[in-house]
Structure formats: structure tokens, C-alpha cells
PLY file of the C-alpha trace (Angstrom):
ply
format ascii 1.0
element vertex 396
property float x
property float y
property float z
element edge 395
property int vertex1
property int vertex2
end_header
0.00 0.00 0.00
1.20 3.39 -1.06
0.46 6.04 1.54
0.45 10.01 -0.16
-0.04 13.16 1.96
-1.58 15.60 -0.33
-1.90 18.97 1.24
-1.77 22.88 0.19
-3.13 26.29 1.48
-6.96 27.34 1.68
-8.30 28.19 -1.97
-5.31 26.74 -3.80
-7.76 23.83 -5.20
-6.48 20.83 -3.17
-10.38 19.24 -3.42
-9.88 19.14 -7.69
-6.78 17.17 -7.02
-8.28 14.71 -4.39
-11.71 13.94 -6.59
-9.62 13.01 -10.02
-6.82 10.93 -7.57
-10.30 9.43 -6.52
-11.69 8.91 -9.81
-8.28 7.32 -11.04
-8.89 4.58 -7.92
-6.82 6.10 -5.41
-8.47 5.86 -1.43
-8.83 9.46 -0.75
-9.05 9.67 3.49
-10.71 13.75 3.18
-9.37 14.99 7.35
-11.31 17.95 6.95
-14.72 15.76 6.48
-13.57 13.57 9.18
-12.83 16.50 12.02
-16.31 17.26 11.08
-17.59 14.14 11.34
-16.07 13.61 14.79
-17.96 16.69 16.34
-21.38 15.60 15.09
-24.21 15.97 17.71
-24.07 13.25 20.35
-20.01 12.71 19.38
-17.99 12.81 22.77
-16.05 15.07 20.64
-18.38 17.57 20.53
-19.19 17.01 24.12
-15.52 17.65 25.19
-15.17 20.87 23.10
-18.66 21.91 24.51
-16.94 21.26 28.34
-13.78 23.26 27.28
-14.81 26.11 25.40
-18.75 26.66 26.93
-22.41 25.99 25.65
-22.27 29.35 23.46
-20.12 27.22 20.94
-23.33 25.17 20.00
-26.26 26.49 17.90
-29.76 26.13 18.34
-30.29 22.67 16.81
-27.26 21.65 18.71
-25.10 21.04 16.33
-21.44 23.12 16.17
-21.42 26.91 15.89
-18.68 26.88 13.83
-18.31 30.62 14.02
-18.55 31.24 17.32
-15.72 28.66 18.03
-13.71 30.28 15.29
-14.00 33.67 17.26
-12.60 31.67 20.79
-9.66 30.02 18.94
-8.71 32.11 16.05
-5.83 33.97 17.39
-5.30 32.35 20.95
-2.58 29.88 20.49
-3.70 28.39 24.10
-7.09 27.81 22.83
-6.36 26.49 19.77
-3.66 23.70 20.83
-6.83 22.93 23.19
-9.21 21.91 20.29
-6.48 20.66 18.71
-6.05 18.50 21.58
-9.67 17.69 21.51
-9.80 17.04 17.54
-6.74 15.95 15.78
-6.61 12.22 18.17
-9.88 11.48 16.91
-9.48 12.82 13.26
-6.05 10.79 13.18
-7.87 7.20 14.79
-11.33 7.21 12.59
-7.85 8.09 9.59
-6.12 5.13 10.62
-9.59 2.76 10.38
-10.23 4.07 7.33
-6.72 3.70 5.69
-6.50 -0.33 7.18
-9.96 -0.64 5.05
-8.31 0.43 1.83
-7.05 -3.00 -0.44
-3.30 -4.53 0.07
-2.08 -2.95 -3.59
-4.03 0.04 -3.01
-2.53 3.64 -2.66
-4.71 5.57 -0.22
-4.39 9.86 -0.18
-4.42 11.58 2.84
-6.23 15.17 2.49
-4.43 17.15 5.42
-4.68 20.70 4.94
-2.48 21.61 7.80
0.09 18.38 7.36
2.79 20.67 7.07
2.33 22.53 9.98
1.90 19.65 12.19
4.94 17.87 10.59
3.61 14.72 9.20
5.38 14.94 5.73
7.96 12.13 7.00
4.81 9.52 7.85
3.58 9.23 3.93
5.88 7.86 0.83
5.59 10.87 -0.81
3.93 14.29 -0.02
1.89 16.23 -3.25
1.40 20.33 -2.57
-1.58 22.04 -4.50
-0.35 25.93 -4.79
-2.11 28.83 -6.78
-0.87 32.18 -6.72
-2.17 34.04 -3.75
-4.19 36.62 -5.04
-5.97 34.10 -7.31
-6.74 31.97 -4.23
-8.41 35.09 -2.79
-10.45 35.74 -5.45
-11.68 32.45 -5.89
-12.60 32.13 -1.87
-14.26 35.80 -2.01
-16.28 34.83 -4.90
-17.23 31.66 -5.19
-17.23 31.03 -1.05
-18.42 34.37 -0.42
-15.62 34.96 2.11
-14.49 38.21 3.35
-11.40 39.11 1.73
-9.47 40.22 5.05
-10.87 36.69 6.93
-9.45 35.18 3.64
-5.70 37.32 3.85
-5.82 36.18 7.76
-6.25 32.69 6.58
-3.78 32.10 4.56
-1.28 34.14 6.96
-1.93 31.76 9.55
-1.11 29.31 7.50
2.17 27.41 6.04
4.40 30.05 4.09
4.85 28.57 0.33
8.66 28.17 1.37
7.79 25.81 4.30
5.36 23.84 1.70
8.35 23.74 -0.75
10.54 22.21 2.25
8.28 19.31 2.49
6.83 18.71 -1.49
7.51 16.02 -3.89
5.56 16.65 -6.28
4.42 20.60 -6.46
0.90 20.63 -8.44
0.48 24.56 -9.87
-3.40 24.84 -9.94
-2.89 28.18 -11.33
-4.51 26.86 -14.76
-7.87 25.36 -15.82
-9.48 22.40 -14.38
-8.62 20.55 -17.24
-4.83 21.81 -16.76
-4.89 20.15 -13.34
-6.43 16.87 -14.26
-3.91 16.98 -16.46
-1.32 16.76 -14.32
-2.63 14.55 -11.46
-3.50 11.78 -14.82
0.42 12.04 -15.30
1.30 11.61 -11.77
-0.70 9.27 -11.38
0.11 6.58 -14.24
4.22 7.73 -14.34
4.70 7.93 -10.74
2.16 6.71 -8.37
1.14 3.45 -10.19
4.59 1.95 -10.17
5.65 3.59 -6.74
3.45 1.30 -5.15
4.12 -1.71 -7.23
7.80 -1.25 -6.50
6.79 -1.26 -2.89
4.03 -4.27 -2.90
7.36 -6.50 -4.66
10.10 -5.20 -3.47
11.38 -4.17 -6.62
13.20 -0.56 -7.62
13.00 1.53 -11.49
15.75 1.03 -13.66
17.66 3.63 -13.42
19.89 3.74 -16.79
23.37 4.93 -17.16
25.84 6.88 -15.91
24.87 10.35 -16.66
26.25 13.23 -15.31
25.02 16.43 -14.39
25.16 20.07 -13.11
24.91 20.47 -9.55
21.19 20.47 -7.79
20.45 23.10 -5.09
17.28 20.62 -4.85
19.67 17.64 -3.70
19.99 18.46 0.07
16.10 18.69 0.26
15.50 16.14 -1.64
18.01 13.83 1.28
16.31 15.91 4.31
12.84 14.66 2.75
14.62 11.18 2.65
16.12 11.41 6.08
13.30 12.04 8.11
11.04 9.49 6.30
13.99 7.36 6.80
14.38 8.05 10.72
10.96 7.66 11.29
10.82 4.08 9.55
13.92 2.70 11.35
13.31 4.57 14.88
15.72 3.85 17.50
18.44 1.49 15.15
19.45 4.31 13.42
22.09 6.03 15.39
22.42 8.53 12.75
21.30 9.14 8.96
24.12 11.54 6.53
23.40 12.56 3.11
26.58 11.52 1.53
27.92 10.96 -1.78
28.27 13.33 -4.81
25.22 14.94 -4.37
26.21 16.09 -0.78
28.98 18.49 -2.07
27.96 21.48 -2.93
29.03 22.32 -6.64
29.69 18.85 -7.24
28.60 17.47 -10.87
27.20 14.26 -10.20
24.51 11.75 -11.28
21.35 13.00 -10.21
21.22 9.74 -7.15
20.40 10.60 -3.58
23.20 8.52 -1.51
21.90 8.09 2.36
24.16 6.30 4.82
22.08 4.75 8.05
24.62 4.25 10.73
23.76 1.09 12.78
25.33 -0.60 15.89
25.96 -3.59 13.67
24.39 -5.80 10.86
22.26 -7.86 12.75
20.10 -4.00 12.57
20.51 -3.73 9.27
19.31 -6.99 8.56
16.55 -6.70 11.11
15.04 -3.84 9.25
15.00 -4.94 6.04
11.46 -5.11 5.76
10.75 -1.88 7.45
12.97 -0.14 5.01
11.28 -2.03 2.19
7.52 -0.82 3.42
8.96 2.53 3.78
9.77 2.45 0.29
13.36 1.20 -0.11
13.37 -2.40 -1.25
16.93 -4.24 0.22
19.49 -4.76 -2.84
20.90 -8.12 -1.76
23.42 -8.32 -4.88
25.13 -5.11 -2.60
26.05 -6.41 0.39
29.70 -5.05 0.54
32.44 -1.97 0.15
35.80 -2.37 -1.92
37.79 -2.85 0.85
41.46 -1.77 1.00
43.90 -3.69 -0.62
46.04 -3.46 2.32
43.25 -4.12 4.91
43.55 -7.15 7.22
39.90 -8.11 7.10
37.87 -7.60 4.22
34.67 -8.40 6.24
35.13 -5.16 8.19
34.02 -3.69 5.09
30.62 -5.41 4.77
27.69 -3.57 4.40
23.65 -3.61 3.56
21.99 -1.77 0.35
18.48 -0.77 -0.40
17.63 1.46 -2.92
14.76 3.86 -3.51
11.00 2.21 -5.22
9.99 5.91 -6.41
10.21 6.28 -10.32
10.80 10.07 -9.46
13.64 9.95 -7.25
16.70 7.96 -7.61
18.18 7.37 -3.70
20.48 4.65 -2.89
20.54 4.00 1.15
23.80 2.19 2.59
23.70 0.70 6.08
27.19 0.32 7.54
28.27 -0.80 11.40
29.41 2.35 13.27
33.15 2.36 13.27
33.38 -0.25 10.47
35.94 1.31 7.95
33.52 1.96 5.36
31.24 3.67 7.72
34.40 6.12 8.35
35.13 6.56 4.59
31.57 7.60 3.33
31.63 10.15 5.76
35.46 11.16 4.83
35.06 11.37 1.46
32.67 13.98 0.60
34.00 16.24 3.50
37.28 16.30 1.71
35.74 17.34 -1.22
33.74 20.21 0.61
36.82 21.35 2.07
39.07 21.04 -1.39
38.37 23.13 -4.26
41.49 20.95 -6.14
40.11 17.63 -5.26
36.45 18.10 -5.72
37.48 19.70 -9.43
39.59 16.44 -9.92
37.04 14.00 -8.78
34.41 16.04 -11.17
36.90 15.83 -14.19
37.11 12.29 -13.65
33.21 11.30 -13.28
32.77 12.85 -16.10
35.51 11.33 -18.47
33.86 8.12 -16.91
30.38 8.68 -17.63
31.79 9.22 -21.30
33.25 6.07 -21.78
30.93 3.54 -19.49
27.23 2.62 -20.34
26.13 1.15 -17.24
26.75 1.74 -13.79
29.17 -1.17 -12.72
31.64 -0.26 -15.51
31.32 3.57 -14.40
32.11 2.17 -10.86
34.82 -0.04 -11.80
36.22 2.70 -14.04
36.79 5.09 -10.66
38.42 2.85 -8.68
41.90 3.91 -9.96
41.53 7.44 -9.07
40.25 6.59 -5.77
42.85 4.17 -5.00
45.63 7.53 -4.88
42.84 9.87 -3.45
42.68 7.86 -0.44
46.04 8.95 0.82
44.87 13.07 0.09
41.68 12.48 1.99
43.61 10.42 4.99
46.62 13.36 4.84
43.28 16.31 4.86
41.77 14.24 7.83
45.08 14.50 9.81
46.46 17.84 9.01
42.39 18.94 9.81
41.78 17.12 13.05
38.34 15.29 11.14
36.84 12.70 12.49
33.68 11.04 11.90
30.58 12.48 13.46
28.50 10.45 16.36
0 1
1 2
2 3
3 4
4 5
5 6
6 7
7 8
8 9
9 10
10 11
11 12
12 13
13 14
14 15
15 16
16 17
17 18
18 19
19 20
20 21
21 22
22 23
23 24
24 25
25 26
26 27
27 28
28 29
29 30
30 31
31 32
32 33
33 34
34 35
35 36
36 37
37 38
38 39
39 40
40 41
41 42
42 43
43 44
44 45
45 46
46 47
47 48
48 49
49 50
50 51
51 52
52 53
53 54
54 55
55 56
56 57
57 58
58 59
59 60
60 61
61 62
62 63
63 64
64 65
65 66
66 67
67 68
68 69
69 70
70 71
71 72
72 73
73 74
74 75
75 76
76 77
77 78
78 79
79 80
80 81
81 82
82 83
83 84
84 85
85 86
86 87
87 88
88 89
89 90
90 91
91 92
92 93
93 94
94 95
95 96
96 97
97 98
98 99
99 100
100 101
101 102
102 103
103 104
104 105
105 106
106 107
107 108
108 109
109 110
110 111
111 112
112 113
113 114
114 115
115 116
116 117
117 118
118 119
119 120
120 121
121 122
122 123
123 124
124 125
125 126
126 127
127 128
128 129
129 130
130 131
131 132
132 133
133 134
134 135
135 136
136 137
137 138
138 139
139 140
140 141
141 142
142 143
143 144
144 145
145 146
146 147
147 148
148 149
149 150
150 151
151 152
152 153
153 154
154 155
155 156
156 157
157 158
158 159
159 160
160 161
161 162
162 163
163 164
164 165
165 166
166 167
167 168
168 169
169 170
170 171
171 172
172 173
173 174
174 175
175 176
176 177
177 178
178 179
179 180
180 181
181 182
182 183
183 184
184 185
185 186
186 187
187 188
188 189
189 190
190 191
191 192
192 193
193 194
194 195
195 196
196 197
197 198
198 199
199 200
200 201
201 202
202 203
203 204
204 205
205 206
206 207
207 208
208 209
209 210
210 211
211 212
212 213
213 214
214 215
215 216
216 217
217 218
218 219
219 220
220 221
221 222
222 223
223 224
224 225
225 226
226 227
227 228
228 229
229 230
230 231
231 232
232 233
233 234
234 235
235 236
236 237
237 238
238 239
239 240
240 241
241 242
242 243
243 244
244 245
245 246
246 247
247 248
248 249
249 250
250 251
251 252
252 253
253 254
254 255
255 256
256 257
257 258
258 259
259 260
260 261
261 262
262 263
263 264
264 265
265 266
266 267
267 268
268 269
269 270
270 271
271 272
272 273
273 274
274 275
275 276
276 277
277 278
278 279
279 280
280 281
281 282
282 283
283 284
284 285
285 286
286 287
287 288
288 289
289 290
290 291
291 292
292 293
293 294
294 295
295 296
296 297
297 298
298 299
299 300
300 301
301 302
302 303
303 304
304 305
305 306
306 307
307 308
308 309
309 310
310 311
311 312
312 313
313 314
314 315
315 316
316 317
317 318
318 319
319 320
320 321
321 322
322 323
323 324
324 325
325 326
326 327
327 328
328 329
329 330
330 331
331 332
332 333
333 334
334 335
335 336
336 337
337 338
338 339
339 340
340 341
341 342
342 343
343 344
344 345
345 346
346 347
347 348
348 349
349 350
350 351
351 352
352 353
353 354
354 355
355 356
356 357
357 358
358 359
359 360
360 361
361 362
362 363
363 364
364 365
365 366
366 367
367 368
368 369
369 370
370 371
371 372
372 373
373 374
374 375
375 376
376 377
377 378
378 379
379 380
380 381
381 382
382 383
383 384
384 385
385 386
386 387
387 388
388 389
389 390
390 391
391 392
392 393
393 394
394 395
């Protein structure tokens, strides 16, 4: 089952997104219909929010004043956290019931409007934003909602800035268009990205990713691995000591393929292998053809250099994830490497050269790899001489 959080900001046309993901089969959960189904008359909901907030919050027939509530919480951060308090636990339960009803290949949507505010980007495999401009979105709650226009402008205030949406998208829908603009784009989604997202996670298979290609450094990269990370974190809870964006893409200015490298630090592989199938739910299927580093040619014991590698099940984002033991020599050396190359202009400039003369004369990856190894083979001794002449060591 593929879970998607699909949020955005009030007016920017989140409910055309969530009826065609319906139509196209997907099990939309709607939160805002639920937090209104939970204070129904005769809910204990209601009953609780009544017994916090006072009888004027009901209208005649009972039923919520909406309004009147609005005017208690809107505004008074310790009222609000109250009916938050009151709300959210029962709008996330009757969520959870309703998401375990959905069908074993199924990909369920998650309408949150304020999932980014409450930080819940890292619980779904990926996160869609609906955005308009902003003064479109007032015009289109002023007119066709009959809003005030200053209620509307306080609104959207209160709200996530489009910078804080950005932080947690992956996939950014501009509803700026027509309807038929949008549908547009939710069809594509839905038949390039989501549709084989959640078959790579129902069999444990990843996309084929193609060849060595390299390209221009991504200011996108590092929030494309925070995204990663904290999905990541959350999946493997306490057996990940740590979780580093390494790799090309983690040096700034760095040409590289466009691949996410993650390393999970673990207290040894018995972890690793223990969340295998955790990883794979969260999206990142074990590679068990990858199960070890080039070790040193020098080094003792080659099984210090053993490792565990899953890579990423989303069409739209190529991330390879390495666990490694803390203290185990690869550990140390894919967290070496790329600060190095942060901290050398010469050797980053090198490295790129290289990688690209590489990319150039290898089709496919494990040529491209085997094609490096030279270079790194003298590099080691510049990043080990950097390390000692710096004081680095690896981060804990």
C-alpha cells in the first residue's frame, strides 16, 4: 500500500486534485470531512469541546457553531492547541480505520490541509502540494465562497508560508490553470509515478535507473536527502544512530549523477538486517546483490568492510541508502570522502573531471564504478593526509 499526503493552502484547489486521484482509484481519506464528522451531535467530541470552550459554541439545533468557536480560537494559540487537543486524536484514529480498510495494492491519499504545519510529511511515501498564486486563491474564496477578503488574507497568513510547503513537497501541483490543466497533471502523476511507486513497494522491486549520466549540480539535492532522512528516521526509529546525506550529491558544486546517496549508521548488521522489511515498506526495497564496500587492498579483514543496500522504489527519485556498522571502515570513509571534497576546491574539481571522463566512456553503472576505482585508489592517501592535518573525524 502506497500512503500520499496531499496537502496545500486554503483556496489553492487541493479538493480538484483529491476527486480526479479518486476517480483514477486512489483511497482518498478527506481529514477535513472527518474533524467534522467527529464533532457531530451526540459525538464525545463535541461534548468535550462543549466542556472546554462553553455551551455558546453550540447552535440552536445543537449542532457546532462553527463561528462562534472560530472567534474563541482564532488567534489564541492556548485555545487552539486545546481543540487541537480535543480534535486531531480522533481525526487521526477514525484516519487510521479508514486507511486499514483500503485494499493490500491500493494507494490511499491523505487530504491534510495543515500536514505541514503539524509535521507529518515524513509519515507518507511521498507528499503532493496544491499551490495557486495568492491573489488568485483570494479571489476564488471571495467569490465563489463568499468569504471576506481580510478573513481570507488572515487565513492564509496563519497558514504554512509557500517556502515551508516547498521544504516538504515532492511533487508541487500549480493549480494556477484550468481544471482541465490540473487533471492533467494529477492523470500524469498518477500513471508515471504513483502506479509503479506502489508496485515497486508491494514486490520489493526498484526503477531502472539507466546509465551513468552526469550532471550540473542540484540546489534541490539536500532537500530532496532531508525529505529522505526524516522518512527514513521515522521508519527505522531507534536502530538508526544517525542518517548523513553523503555521496556526490552532498557536495555542494559537485557534478554528479542525479542519485540521492543516504548512509544509516547502525550498531551492527544484525540491525541492518533486522530492518530490512521496514525499510522495504517505507519504500526502499533491500538490494541483496550489494552487500559489501571495496575494501582496501592493504586491509587485514575484508569483512570489516561489509555492508547492507536498499535502494529507492519511487520512479521520481533515484536514492540509494547504505547501512554500515558504526566504526566499520567503510562507515568512516563515506563520511570522509565527501567532506574532503567540501573542504578542497582541487580535489572536488579532480574527482568532477574524472566522473565525467567516466560517464563518457561507461554505459552502465558497474563499468562507471569499476572505471573510478583507480583514481580513488591515490585519493585515499589526500583524503587520509586532509583528515590529519584537519583534526576530522567522523561524526557520532
Amino acid at each position: 500500500m502506497l500512503q500520499i499526503g496531499l496537502t496545500g493552502g486554503i483556496g489553492a484547489g487541493k479538493s480538484t486534485v483529491a476527486r480526479r486521484l479518486a476517480e483514477l482509484g486512489a483511497t482518498v481519506v478527506d481529514s477535513d470531512k472527518i474533524a467534522r464528522e467527529v464533532v457531530e451531535p451526540g459525538t464525545d467530541g463535541l461534548a468535550e469541546i462543549v466542556a472546554a470552550f462553553g455551551g455558546e459554541v453550540l447552535a440552536e439545533d445543537g449542532s457546532l457553531n462553527r463561528p462562534a468557536l472560530a472567534a474563541k480560537v482564532f488567534g489564541h494559540d492556548e485555545n487552539r492547541a486545546r481543540l487541537n487537543s480535543i480534535v486531531h486524536p480522533r481525526v487521526r484514529d477514525r484516519a487510521v480505520e479508514l486507511t486499514s480498510k483500503a485494499p493490500a495494492d491500493g494507494i490511499v491519499v491523505q487530504d491534510i490541509p495543515l500536514l505541514v504545519e503539524n509535521g507529518m510529511a515524513p509519515a507518507f511515501h511521498l507528499v503532493v502540494v496544491v499551490d495557486a498564486d495568492v491573489e488568485l486563491r483570494v479571489r476564488r474564496l471571495t467569490t465563489s465562497r463568499g468569504m471576506d477578503e481580510k478573513d481570507v488574507r488572515a487565513r492564509i497568513a496563519a497558514q504554512a508560508s509557500a517556502e515551508q510547503r516547498r521544504e516538504a513537497a515532492d511533487v508541487w501541483l500549480d493549480n494556477s490553470g484550468t481544471e482541465d490543466e490540473t487533471r492533467a497533471a494529477v492523470d500524469e502523476l498518477w500513471h508515471e509515478r504513483l502506479l509503479p511507486f506502489e508496485r515497486n513497494v508491494r514486490e520489493g522491486t526498484y526503477p531502472e535507473r539507466g546509465g551513468p549520466k552526469i550532471v550540473e549540480y542540484d540546489e534541490e539535492w539536500p532537500r530532496d536527502a532531508r525529505q529522505l532522512i526524516a522518512r527514513l528516521k521515522l521508519a527505522a526509529g531507534d536502530k538508526a544512530l544517525r542518517l548523513d546525506h553523503i555521496g556526490s550529491t552532498s557536495v555542494p558544486g559537485l557534478a554528479a549523477k542525479d542519485v540521492i546517496d543516504l548512509q544509516l549508521t547502525v550498531a551492527g548488521l544484525d540491525d541492518a538486517d533486522a530492518l530490512a522489511e521496514t525499510l522495504g515498506r517505507a519504500g526502499f526495497p533491500v538490494l541483496p546483490a550489494f552487500t559489501r564496500d571495496t575494501p582496501k587492498a592493504t586491509d587485514p579483514d575484508p569483512e570489516h568492510w561489509r555492508k547492507r543496500t536498499h535502494s529507492s522504489a519511487d520512479p521520481g527519485r533515484w536514492a540509494n541508502l547504505h547501512l554500515r556498522a558504526v566504526g566499520s571502515p567503510g562507515w568512516r570513509y563515506a563520511l570522509l570522502f565527501p567532506a574532503w571534497l567540501r573542504a578542497d576546491d582541487a580535489a572536488r574539481a579532480d574527482y568532477e573531471a574524472m566522473k565525467r571522463e567516466m560517464a563518457t566512456r561507461f554505459a552502465d553503472i558497474p563499468s562507471y564504478g569499476d572505471g573510478k576505482e583507480p583514481w580513488f585508489a591515490q585519493a585515499d592517501a589526500r583524503a587520509e593526509a586532509w583528515a590529519a592535518a584537519t583534526g576530522w573525524t567522523p561524526p557520532l
